[in-house]
C-alpha positions as CSV (number, residue, x, y, z in Angstrom):
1,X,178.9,-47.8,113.5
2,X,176.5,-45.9,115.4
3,X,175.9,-42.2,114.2
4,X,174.7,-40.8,118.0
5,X,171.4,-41.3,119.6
6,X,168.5,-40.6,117.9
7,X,170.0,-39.6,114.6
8,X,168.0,-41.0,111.4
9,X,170.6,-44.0,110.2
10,X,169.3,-44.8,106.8
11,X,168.2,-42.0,104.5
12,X,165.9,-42.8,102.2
13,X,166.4,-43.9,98.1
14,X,165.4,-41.5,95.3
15,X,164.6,-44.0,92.8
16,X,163.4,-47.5,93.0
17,X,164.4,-51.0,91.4
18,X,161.8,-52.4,88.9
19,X,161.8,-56.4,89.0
20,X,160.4,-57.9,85.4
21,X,158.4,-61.3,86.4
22,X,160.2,-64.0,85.6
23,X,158.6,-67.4,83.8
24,X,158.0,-69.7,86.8
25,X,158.5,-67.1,89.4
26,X,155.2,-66.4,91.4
27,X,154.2,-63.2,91.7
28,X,154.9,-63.1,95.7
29,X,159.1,-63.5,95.1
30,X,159.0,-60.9,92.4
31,X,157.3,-58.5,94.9
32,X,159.3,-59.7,97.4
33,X,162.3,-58.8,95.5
34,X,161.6,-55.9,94.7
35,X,161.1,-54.8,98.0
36,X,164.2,-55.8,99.0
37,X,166.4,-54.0,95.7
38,X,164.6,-50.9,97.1
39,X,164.8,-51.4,100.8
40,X,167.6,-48.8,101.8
41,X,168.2,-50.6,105.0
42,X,169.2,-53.9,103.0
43,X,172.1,-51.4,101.4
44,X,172.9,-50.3,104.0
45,X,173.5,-53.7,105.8
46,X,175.8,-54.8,102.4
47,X,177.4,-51.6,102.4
48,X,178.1,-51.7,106.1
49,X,178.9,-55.4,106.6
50,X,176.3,-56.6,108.2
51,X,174.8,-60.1,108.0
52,X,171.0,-58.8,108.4
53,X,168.7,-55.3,107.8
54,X,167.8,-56.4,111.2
55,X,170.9,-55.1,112.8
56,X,169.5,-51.7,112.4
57,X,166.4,-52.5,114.7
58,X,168.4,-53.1,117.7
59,X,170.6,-49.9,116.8
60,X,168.0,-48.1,116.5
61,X,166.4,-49.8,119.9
62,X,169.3,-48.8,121.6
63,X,169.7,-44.9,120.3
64,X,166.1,-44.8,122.0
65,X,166.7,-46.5,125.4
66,X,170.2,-46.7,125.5
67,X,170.4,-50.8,127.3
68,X,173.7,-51.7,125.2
69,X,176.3,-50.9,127.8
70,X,180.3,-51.3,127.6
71,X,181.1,-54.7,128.9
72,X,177.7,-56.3,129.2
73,X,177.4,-59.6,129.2
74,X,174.9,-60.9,126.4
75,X,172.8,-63.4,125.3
76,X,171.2,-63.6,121.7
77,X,168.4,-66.0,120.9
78,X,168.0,-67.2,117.3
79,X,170.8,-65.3,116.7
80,X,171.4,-66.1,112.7
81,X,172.2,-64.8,110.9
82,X,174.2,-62.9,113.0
83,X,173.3,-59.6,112.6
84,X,172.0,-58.7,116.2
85,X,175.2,-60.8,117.2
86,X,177.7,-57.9,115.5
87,X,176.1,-54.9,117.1
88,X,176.5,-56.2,120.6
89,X,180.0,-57.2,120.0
90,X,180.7,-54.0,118.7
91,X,178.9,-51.7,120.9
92,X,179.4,-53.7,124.3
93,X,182.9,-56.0,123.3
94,X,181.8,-58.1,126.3
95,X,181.1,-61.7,126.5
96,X,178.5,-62.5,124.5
97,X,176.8,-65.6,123.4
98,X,174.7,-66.6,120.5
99,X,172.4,-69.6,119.8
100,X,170.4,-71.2,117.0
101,X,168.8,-74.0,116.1
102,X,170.5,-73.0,112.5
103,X,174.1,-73.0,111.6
104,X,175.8,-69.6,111.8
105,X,178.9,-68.4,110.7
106,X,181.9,-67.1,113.2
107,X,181.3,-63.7,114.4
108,X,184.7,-62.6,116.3
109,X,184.0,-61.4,119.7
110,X,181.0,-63.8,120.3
111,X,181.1,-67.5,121.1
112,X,178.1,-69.5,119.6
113,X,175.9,-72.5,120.6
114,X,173.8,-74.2,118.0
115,X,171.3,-76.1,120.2
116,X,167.8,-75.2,122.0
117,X,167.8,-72.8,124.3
118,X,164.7,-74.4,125.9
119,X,167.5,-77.6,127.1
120,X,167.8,-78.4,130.2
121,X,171.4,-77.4,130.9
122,X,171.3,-74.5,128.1
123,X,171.5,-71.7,131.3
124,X,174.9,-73.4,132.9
125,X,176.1,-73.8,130.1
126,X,175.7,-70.2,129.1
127,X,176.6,-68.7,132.8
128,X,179.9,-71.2,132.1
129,X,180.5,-68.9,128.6
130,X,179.6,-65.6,129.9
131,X,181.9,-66.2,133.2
132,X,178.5,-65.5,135.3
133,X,175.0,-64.7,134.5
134,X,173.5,-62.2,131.7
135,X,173.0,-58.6,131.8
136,X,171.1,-58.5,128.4
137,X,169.0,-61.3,126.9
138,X,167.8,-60.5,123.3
139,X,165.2,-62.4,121.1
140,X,164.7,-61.1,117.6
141,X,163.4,-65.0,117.1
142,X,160.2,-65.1,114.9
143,X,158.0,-68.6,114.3
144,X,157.2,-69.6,111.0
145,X,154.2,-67.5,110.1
146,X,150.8,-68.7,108.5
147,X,149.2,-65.1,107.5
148,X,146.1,-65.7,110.1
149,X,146.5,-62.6,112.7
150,X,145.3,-64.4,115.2
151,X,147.0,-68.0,114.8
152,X,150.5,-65.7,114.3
153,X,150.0,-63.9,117.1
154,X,149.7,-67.0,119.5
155,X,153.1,-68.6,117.8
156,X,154.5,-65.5,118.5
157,X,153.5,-64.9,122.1
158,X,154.6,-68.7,122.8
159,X,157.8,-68.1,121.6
160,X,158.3,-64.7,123.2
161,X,156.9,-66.3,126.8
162,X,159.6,-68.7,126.9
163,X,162.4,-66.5,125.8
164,X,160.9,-64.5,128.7
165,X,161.4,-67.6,131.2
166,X,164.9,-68.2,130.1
167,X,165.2,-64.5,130.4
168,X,164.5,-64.4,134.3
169,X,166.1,-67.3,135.0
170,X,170.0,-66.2,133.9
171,X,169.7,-62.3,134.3
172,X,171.6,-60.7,136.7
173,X,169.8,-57.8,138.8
174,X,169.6,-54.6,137.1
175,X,169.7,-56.5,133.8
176,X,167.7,-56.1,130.0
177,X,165.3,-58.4,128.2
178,X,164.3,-57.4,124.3
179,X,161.9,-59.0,122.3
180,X,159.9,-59.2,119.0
181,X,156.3,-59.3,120.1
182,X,153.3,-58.1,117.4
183,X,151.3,-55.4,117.4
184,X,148.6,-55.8,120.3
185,X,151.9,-55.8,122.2
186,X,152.7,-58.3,125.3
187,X,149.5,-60.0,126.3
188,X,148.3,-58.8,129.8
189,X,149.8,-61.7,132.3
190,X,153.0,-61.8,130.7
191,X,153.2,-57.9,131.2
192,X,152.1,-57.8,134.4
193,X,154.7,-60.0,135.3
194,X,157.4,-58.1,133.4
195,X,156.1,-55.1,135.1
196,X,156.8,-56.7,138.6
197,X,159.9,-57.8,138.0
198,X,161.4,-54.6,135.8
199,X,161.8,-51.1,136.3
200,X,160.8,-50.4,133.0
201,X,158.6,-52.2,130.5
202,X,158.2,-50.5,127.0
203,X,157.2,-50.8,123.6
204,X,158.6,-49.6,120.3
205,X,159.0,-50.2,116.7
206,X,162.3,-48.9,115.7
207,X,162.1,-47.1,111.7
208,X,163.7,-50.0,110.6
209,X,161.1,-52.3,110.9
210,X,158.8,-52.2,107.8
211,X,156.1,-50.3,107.7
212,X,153.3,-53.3,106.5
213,X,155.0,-55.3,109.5
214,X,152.8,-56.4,113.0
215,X,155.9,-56.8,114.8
216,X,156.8,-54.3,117.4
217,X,159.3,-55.0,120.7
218,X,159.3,-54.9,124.0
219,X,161.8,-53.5,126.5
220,X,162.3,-54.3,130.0
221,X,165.0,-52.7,131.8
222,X,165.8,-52.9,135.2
223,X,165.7,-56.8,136.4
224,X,165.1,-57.2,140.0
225,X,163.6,-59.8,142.3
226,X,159.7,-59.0,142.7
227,X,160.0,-60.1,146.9
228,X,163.1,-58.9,148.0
């Protein structure tokens, strides 16, 4: 499903969806609503199959930086509802894995785990699935949000730091780590350790995030052990 690198995948809708408020309906769902009856990347994703909008981030993260190789060997945290799950699988068709805490339906191509990743034997088991350890760990995982910048931005740096820790601990050398951070970006320890042990440690917000949205990802390529 990918159109080449670097080529606009959605184009953009020439008329928009009005949403009548219904009786008992607060004002917040009809506006979500509407914003998703307009959102040309929602069509896309029923018109293309996929179970999420937020498949096109990570296509759109890879047409810029290019870490979804043949063969890879993945791991995707807080997978459902699957849609990050069905671009590896169809970009890399290597091993990959997917866990939640939520119930997910079968993606072919990707075995899933519904469990913690923060358990104690949630990396052998996953090194047992993938036949070794991971070349790519990806977290599109979100917490729940409270609409304080401040307070969200903590939840969300928590969450990222320990998908980070689980990250170093079953990459292989050489290997990827993704993440959704918010805007502000990756607070300075954590990035100064990602910077120390990756080549390459960037930020982006792919078009298909929404515009009004603080998240933005981070990038680390290039896994490697910061004292060999």
């Amino acid at each position: 499903m990918s159109k080449g690198r670097g080529r606009k995948r959605v184009a953009g809708r020439d008329l928009s969806v009005r949403v009548k408020t219904a009786r008992g309906r607060k004002a917040s769902s009809t506006r979500w609503l509407k914003r998703q009856l307009n959102d040309p990347y929602v069509a896309a994703a029923q018109r293309e199959g996929y179970k999420s909008r937020a498949a096109y981030k990570l296509l759109e993260l890879d047409d810029r930086f290019g870490f979804l190789t043949p063969g890879a060997r993945i791991v995707d945290l807080g997978a459902a509802p699957g849609g990050w799950t069905q671009v590896v699988v169809q970009k890399c068709h290597g091993p990959t894995v997917a866990i939640d805490l939520l119930e997910m339906d079968e993606i072919p191509g990707a075995d899933f785990i519904q469990g913690d990743f923060l358990d104690d034997d949630m990396p052998d088991r996953i090194k047992a699935a993938l036949g070794g350890p991971a070349d790519i760990v990806l977290s599109d995982m979100a917490p729940s949000l409270t609409g304080h910048a401040n307070t969200d931005h903590l939840r969300t740096m928590a969450l990222v730091e320990a998908a980070y820790a689980f990250a170093i601990e079953i990459l292989a050398p050489g290997g990827t780590f993704v993440a959704k951070v918010f805007q502000g970006g990756t607070e300075g320890q954590l990035l100064a350790d990602m910077k120390r042990r990756f080549t390459k440690v960037r930020h982006a917000k792919p078009p298909a995030s929404r515009a009004e949205s603080a998240e933005i990802y981070v990038v680390a390529t290039g896994f490697r052990d910061p004292d060999a």
